[in-house]
C-alpha positions in Angstrom: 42.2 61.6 139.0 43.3 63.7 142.1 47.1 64.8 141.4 49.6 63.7 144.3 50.0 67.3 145.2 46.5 67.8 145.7 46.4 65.6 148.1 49.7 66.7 149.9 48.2 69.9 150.2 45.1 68.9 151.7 47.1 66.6 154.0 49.1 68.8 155.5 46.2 71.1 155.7 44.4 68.2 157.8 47.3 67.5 159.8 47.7 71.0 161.3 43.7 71.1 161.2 44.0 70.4 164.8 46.2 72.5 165.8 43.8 75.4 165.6 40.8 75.9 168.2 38.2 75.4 165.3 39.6 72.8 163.9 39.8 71.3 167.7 36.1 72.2 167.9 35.2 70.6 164.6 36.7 66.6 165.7 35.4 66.9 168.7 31.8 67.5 167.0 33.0 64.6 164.1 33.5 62.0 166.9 31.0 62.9 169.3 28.3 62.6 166.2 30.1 59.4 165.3 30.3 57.9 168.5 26.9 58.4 169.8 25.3 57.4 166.5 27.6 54.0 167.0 26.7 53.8 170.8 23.0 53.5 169.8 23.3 50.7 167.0 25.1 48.4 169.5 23.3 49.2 172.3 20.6 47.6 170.6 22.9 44.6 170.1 24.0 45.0 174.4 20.4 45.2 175.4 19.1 42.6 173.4 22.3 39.9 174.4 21.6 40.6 177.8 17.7 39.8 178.0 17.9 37.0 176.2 16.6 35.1 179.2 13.5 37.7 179.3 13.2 37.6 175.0 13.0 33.8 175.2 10.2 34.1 178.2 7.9 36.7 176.5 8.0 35.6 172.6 9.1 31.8 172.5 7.6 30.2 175.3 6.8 26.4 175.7 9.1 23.7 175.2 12.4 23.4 177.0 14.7 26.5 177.9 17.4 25.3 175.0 15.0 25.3 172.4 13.6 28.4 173.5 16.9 30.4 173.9 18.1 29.0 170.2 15.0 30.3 168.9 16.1 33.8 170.5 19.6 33.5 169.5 18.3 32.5 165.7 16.2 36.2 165.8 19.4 37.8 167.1 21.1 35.8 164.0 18.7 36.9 161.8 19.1 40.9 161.0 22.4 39.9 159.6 21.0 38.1 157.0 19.8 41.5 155.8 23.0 43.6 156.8 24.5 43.0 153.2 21.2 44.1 151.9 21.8 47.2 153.7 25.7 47.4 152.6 24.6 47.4 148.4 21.6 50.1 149.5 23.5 52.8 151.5 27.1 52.3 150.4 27.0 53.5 147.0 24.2 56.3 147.9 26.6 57.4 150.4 29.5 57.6 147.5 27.1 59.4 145.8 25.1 61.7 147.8 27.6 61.5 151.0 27.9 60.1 154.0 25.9 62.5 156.5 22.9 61.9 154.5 22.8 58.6 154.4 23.5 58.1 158.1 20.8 60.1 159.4 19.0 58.0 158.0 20.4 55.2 159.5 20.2 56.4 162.4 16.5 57.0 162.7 15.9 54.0 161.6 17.9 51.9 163.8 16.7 53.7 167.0 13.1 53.7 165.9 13.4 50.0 165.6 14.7 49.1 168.8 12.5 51.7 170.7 9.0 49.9 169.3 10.4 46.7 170.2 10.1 47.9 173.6 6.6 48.4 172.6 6.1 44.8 171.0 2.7 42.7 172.7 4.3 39.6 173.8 3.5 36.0 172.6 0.2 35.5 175.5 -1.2 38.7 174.0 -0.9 37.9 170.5 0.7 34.4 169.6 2.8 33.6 166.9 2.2 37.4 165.1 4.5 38.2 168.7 7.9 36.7 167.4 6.8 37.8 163.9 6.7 41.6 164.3 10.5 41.0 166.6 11.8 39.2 163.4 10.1 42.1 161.3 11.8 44.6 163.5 15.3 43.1 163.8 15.2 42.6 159.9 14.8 46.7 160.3 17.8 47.2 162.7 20.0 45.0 160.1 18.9 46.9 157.1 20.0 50.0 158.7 23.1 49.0 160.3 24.3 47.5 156.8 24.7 51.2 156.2 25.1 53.0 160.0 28.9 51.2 160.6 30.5 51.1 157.5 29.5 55.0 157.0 30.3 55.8 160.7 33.8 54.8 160.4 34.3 56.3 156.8 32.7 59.5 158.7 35.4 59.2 161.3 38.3 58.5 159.5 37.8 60.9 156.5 37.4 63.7 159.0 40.7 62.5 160.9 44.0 64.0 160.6 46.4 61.1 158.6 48.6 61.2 161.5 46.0 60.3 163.9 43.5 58.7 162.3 44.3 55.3 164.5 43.6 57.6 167.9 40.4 59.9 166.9 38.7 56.7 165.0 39.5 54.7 167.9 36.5 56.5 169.8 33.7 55.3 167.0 34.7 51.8 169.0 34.9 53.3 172.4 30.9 54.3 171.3 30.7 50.6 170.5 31.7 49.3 173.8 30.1 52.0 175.8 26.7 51.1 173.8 27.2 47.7 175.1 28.0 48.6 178.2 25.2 51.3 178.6 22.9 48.1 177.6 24.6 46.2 180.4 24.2 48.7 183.0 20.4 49.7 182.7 19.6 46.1 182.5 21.7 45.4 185.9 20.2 48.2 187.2 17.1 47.1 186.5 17.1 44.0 188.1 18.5 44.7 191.4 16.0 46.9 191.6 13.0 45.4 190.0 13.6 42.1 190.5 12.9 38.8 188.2 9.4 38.8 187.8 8.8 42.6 187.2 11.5 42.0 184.7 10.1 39.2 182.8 6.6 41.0 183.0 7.6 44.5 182.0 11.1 45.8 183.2 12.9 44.1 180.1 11.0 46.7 178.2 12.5 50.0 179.7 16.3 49.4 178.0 14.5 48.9 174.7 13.3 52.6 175.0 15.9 54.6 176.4 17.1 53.8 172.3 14.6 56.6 170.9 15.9 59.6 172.9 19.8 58.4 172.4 18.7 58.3 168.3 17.2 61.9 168.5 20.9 63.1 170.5 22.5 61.3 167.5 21.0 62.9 165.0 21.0 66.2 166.4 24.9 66.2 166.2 25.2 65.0 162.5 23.2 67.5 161.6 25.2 69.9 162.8 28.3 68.8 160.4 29.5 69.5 157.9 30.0 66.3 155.1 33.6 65.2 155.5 36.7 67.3 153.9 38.0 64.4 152.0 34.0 63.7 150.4 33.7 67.6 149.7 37.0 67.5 148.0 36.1 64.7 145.9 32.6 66.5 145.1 34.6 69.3 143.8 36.5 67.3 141.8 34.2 66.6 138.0 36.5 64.0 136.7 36.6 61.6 139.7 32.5 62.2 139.6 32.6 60.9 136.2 34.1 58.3 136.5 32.8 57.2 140.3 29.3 54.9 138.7 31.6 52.9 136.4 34.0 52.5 139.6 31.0 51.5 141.7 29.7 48.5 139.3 33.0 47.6 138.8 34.0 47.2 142.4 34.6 43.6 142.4 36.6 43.2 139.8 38.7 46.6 140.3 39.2 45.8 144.2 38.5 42.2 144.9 42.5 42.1 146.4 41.4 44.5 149.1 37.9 42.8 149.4 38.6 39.5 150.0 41.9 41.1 152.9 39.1 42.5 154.3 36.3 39.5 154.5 39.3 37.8 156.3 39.8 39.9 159.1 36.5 40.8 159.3 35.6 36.8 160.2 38.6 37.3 162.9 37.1 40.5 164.6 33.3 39.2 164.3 33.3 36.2 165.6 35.8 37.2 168.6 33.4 40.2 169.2 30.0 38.3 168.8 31.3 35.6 170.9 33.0 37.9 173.8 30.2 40.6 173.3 27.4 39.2 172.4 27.0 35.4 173.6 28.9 35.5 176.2 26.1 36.4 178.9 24.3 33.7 177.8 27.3 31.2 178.1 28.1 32.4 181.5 24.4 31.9 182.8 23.8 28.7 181.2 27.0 27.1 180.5 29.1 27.9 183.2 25.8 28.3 185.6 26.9 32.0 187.0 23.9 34.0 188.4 22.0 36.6 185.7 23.6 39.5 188.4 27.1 38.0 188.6 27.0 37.8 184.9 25.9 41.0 183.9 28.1 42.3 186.9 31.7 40.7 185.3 30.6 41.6 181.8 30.2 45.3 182.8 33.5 45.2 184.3 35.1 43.8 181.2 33.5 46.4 179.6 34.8 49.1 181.3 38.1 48.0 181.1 38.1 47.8 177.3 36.7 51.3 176.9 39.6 52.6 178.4 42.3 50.8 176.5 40.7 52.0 173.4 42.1 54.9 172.8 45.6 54.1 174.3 45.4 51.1 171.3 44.2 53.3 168.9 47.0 56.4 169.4 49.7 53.1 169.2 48.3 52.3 165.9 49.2 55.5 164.9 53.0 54.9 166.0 53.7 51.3 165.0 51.5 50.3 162.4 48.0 48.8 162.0 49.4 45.4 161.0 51.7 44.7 164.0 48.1 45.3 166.3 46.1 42.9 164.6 48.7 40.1 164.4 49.0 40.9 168.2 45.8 40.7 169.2 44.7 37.3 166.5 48.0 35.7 167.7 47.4 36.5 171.2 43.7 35.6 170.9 44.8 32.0 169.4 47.2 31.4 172.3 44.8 32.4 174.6 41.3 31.3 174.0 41.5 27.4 175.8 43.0 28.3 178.9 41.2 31.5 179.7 37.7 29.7 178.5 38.7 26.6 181.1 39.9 29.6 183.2 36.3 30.8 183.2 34.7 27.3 184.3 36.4 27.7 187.2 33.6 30.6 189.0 33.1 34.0 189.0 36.7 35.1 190.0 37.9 33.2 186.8 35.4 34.0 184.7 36.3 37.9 185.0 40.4 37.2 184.2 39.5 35.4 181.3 36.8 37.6 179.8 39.4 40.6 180.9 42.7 38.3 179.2 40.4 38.2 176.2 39.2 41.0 175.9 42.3 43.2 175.8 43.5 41.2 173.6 40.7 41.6 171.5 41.1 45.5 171.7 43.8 45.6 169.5 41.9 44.8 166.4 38.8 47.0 168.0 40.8 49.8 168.6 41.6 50.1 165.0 38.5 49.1 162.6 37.8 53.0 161.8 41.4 53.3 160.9 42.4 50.2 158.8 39.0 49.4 157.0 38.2 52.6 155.0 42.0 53.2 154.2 41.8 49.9 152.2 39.8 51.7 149.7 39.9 54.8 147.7 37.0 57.6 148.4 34.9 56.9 145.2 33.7 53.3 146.2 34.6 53.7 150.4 31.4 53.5 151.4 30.2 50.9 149.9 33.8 49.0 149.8 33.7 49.0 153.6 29.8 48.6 153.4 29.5 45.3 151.4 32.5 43.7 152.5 32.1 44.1 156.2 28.4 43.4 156.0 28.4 40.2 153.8 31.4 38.2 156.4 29.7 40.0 159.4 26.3 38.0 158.2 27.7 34.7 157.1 30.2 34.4 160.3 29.6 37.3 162.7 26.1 37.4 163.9 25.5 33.6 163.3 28.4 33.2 166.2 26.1 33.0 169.7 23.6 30.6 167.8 26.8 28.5 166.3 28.1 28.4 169.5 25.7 27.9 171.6 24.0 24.9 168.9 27.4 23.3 169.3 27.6 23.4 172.6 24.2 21.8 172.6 25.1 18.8 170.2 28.2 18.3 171.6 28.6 19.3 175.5 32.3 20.7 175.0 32.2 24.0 176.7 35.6 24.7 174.9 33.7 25.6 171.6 33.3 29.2 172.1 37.2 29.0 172.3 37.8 26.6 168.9 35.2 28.9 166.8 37.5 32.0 168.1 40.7 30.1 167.2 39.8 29.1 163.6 38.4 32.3 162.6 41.5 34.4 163.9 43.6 31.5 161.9 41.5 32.8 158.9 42.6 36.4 160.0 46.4 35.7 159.9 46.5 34.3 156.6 44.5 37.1 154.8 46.3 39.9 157.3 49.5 39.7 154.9 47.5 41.0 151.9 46.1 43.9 153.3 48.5 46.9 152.5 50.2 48.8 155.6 48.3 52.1 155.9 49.4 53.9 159.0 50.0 57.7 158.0 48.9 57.5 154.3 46.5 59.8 153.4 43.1 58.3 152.0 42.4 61.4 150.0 41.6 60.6 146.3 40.6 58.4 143.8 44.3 56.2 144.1 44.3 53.3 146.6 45.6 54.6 149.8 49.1 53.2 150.4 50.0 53.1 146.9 51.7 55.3 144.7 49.9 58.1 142.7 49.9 58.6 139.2 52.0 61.3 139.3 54.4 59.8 141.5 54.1 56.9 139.3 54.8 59.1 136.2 57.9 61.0 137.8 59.5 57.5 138.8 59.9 56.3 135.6 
């Protein structure tokens, strides 16, 4: 076990690591090669929300448009099912063999995938082998990103001073939004330029393949890196590595408390993100009947505003807690999510206070994933605490959440269930938010749970 004063030393070591130019230099490195890596995995996941239109028209033609879109939302859905997959794979190797490692190869894998569906033969070339090869390929991006996230943030937020960890991990999610956003963009950009048809013939595969040169940036940076302090300090350390396989099997039963916190909140910040994120281009064009432009044009605005509340969120983390943030933001979310969504049915102007209401709202939790989820574990089982647990509520409630909606929609014709799916998941989020332990400042150095009392302090108590 690492000794309490082992850890203070290296914390205070990591606190003034930034007071220095080197150690300036080194973050800056840390959350650059976190942040791009992150940018590339979701804007796979912007680009792909965004074309759905174009997706549906080139590999599930025939039919009706609903049926058709479903089926494009269902091969959206469908990576997830694999993401857990990914979470038993590359958590416990990145325990073991560490977490650079691991996600360059993540990373090469999720930006080779999306780059050759830009390559894909559509379903008049080819037929049914056309949707076959997208599913094959979207299976691919899930595998990966089962590993990509969950070692990201354990990345960022093992390299992070303890002080600040809720400001410097907040920009692993300003890479998420701004992947989204860069998704957004391109595809705009593309169409007021290109036009419809040129889009549906070709243009929708340009976003697909600016993903191969942002994956070779990516990997370029972690490979400049260093593995993080707090994973070389537990190398070092030959009694934690003995006992770090038995710790791994026994994860459930050793840290199910923390597990199960974090499934809860997970379902909160999933299904608000997959929903706002992620479906919501769809809902505007065919729900609420806005043009593709005007759509893509008040999501990237949206966007843009969330990326610079980010950090501003993240640096108050540090200051008042991670707990206070999330009950905020679910709370807020709750209150919110019926009149901004009849808000939205009102036109474009509406639309763009409501997605703007919701999504600083929904900032809050963002703002603080890289700080919050890895400090509910200790660094022997981190990676793949953060890896399984995230990845298995991501897939059952997460990635399902445009086809849910949208299905429901379908069966039911209340536009409002984009807003009652948000609502009862951030319900589920409140009730498991008082089990997660308060982390803000602790150090996550060590084999001890982070929050709680060492053995040595335990010892000197009594």
């Amino acid at each position: 076990m690492a000794s309490a004063g082992k850890a203070t030393d290296h914390d205070s070591t990591a606190v003034s690591h930034t007071e220095t130019a080197e150690g300036r230099k080194t973050i800056r490195r840390a959350i650059g090669a976190s942040a791009v890596g992150n940018a590339t995995e979701w804007f796979d996941y912007g680009v792909y929300a965004v074309v759905v239109g174009y997706i549906t028209a080139n590999f599930f033609p025939g039919g009706d448009e609903g049926s058709g879109t479903l089926w494009a939302l269902a091969t959206f859905a469908v990576s997830f099912l694999v993401r857990p997959l990914g979470g038993f794979v590359w958590g416990p190797l990145g325990d073991r063999l560490g977490r650079r490692k691991v996600l360059a190869l993540t990373i090469i894998l999720m930006a080779g995938a999306t780059f050759c569906i830009g390559l894909l033969p559509t379903f008049d070339q080819i037929g049914y082998l056309a949707p076959a090869l997208l599913v094959l390929l979207r299976l691919v991006q899930g595998f990966s990103t089962g590993g990509e996230y969950g070692g990201a943030a354990t990345f960022m937020a093992e390299y992070s001073p303890d002080r600040k960890r809720g400001f410097f991990g907040s920009f692993l999610e300003f890479g998420t939004i701004f992947g989204f956003a860069l998704g957004t963009a391109i595809t705009l950009f593309l169409q007021l330029i290109l036009g419809d048809q040129a889009m549906t013939e070709w243009g929708w595969r340009l976003p697909f393949l600016v993903a191969g040169p942002m994956g070779l940036i990516g990997l370029y940076l972690r490979s400049k890196l260093e593995d993080t302090p707090v994973f070389r300090e537990f190398e070092d350390d030959a009694e934690a590595q003995s006992g770090a396989g038995s710790r791994i099997k026994d994860l459930a039963t050793l840290y199910w408390r923390p597990m199960l916190a974090m499934a809860g909140l997970v379902i909160a910040l999933n299904v608000a993100n997959y929903t706002l994120l992620s479906y919501m281009p769809t809902y505007l064009e065919t729900r609420i009947g806005l043009t593709a432009d005007g759509s893509l044009t008040l999501i990237l605005v949206g966007q843009l505003v969330m990326m610079c509340l980010i950090p501003f969120a993240g640096g108050l983390s540090d200051r008042v807690g991670r707990k206070p943030m999330w009950f905020t933001s679910m709370g807020g979310l709750f209150v919110a999510a019926i009149p901004m969504y009849l808000l939205m049915g009102t036109g474009f102007v509406g639309a763009l206070i409501g997605f703007a209401v919701l999504g600083a709202l929904y900032v809050l939790q963002l703002a603080t994933i890289s700080a919050t989820f890895p400090a509910m574990f200790p660094t022997q089982v981190r990676f793949a605490g953060f890896a399984i647990t995230y990845n298995l509520a991501t897939a059952i409630f997460g990635g399902t959440a445009p086809l849910v909606n949208d299905a429901l929609i379908a069966a039911t014709g209340n536009l409002l269930v984009p807003a009652f799916y948000m609502m009862a998941a951030c319900l589920i989020g409140m009730i498991a938010l008082p089990f997660a332990r308060e982390t803000a400042g602790a150090s996550i150095r060590g084999t001890e749970l982070p929050g709680e009392p060492t053995a040595a302090e335990r010892a000197s108590a009594r």
